[in-house]
N, C-alpha and C positions, 0 to 999 in steps of 0.2 A: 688725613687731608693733604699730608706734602704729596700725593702722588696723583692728587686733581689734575685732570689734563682739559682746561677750559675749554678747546678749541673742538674736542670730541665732545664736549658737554652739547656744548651750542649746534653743534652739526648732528647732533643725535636729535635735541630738540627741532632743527630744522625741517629733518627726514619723518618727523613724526607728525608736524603739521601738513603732511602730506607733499611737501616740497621733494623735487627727484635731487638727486646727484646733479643730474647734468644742469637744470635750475638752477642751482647753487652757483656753479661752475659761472653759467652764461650773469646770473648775475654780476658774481666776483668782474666777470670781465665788464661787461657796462661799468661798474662802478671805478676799475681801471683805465677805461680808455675816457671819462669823464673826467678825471685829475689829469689827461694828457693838456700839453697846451693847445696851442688853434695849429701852431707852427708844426708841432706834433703830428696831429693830427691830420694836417694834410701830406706831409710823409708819409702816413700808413694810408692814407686814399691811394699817393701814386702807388706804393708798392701793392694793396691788392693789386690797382690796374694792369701794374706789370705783369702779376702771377696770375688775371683771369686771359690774359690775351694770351700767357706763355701755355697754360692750359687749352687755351683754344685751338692753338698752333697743334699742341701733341694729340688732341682729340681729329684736327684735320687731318692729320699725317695718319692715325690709326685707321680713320674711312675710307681712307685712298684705295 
């Protein structure tokens, strides 16, 4: 039993109830950005915003 690796225990049972990898993943993140605070939170609003405009800028320039 010393060589129990809990976290493979649970992630095998998770993948078995039919849950994906990437499920897991997207949860793990909701459950992270939910312990952010408000102030947090709105940090990571402005920077998507920065990085979809900065992508929009590079998808303009590629149509050109």
């Amino acid at each position: 039993m010393g060589d129990f690796d809990a976290h493979k225990w649970f992630k095998k049972q998770y993948l078995e109830e039919g849950h994906t990898e990437d499920k897991m993943e997207r949860d793990q993140a909701i459950k992270r950005y939910d312990q952010l605070s408000d102030d947090d939170k709105l940090k990571l609003a402005k920077i998507q915003a920065m990085m979809d405009r900065e992508r929009s800028l590079r998808e303009d320039d590629l149509n050109e």
